[in-house]
C-alpha positions in Angstrom: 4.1 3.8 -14.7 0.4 5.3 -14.2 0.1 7.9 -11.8 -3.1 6.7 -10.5 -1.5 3.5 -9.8 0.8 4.7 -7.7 -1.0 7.1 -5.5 -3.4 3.5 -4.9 -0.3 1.6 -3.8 0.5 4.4 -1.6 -2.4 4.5 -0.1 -2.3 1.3 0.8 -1.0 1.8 4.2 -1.6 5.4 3.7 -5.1 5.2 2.3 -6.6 1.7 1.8 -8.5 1.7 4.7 -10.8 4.4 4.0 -14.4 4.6 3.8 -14.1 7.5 1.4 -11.8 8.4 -1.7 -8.5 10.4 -0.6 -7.2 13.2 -2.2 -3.8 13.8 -2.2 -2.2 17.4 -3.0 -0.1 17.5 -6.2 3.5 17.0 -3.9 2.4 13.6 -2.6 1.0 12.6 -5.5 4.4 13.3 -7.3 6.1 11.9 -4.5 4.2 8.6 -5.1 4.9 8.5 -8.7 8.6 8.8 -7.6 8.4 6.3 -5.1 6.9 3.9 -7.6 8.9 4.5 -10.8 11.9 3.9 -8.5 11.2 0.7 -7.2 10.0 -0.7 -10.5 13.3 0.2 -11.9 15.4 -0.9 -9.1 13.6 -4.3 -9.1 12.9 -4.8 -13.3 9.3 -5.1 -13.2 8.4 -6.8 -16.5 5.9 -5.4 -18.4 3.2 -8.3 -17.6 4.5 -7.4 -13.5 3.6 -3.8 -13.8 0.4 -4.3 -15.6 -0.7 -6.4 -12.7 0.3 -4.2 -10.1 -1.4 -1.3 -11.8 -4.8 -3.3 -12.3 -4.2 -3.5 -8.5 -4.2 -7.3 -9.4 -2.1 -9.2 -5.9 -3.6 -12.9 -6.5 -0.9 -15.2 -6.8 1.6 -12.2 -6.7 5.4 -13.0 -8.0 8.5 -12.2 -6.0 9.2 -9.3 -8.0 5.5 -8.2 -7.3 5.9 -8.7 -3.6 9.4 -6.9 -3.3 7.6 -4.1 -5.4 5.2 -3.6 -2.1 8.2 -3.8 0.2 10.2 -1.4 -1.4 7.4 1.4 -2.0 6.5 0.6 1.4 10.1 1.4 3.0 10.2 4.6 0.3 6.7 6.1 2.1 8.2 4.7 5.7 5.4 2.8 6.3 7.5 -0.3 6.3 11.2 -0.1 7.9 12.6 -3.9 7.4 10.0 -6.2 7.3 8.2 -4.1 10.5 5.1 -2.2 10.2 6.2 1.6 11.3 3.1 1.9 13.5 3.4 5.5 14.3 4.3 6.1 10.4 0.6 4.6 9.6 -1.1 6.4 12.4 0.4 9.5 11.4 -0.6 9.0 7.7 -3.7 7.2 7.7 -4.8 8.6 10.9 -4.8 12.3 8.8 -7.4 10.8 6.3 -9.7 8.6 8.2 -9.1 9.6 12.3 -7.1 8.1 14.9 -9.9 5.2 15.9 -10.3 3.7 12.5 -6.5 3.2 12.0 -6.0 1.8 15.5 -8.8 -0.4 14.8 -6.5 -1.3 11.8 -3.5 -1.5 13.3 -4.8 -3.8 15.8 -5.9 -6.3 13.1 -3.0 -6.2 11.1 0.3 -5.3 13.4 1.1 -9.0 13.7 0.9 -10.3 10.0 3.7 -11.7 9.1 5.4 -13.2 5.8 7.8 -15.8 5.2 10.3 -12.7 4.3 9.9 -8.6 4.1 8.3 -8.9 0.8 6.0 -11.5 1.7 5.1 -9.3 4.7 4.3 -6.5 2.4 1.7 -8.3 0.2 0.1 -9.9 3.8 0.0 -6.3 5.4 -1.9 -4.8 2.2 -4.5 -7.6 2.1 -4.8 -7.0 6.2 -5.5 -3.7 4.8 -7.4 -3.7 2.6 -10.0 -5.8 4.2 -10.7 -2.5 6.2 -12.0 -0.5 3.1 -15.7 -0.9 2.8 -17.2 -3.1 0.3 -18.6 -1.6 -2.7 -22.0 -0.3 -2.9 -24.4 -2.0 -4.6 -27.1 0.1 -7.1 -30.5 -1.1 -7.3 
């Protein structure tokens, strides 16, 4: 699985609301990687599952898709469950983009809820990801 794709799953909850890129060291980003190539073993990704989830590609997501989110989630703690680990995300995001923005996140998204865990996950990284900026347009 592409590194790159997993340190941007990580950084979903981790990262994703941003208003500037995130560098992580070379531990977290291995760490990530980990993360990720564990879950898509434990849950068989097919080939056309993992190529959506590296293209960052959640529209119309399939289970396996949506349990991939939960259990990278639960592997970087941000998830414990089906619950948002509020004091995980603060902790984490709070490092990259201060304490304000991530409450300001938190807020939003704390009470997003699925029909299951993995549901939950794909909701919480759409809550999420509505707090990165939109792209920049060039003249």
């Amino acid at each position: 699985m592409n590194s790159y794709f997993v340190i941007a799953l990580s950084a979903v909850f981790v990262a994703l609301a941003v208003a500037s890129p995130i560098e992580l060291n070379e531990d977290q980003k291995a760490l990530a990687k980990q993360h990720g190539e564990q879950c898509a073993a434990e849950l068989n990704l097919t080939e056309e599952e993992k190529a959506k989830v590296k293209a960052k590609d959640f529209k119309n997501p399939t289970e396996n898709i949506k349990c991939f989110a939960n259990c990278f989630f639960e592997k970087v703690g941000t998830l414990k469950d089906g619950e948002l680990q509020e004091s995980v995300v603060l902790e984490k995001l709070g490092a990259f983009i201060g304490e304000e923005k991530t409450k300001a996140a938190l807020e939003k998204c704390r009470s997003v809820k699925g029909e299951n865990k993995c549901e939950t996950a794909v909701k919480l990284h759409e809550c999420f990801e509505s707090f990165k900026p939109a792209a920049e347009v060039k003249a």
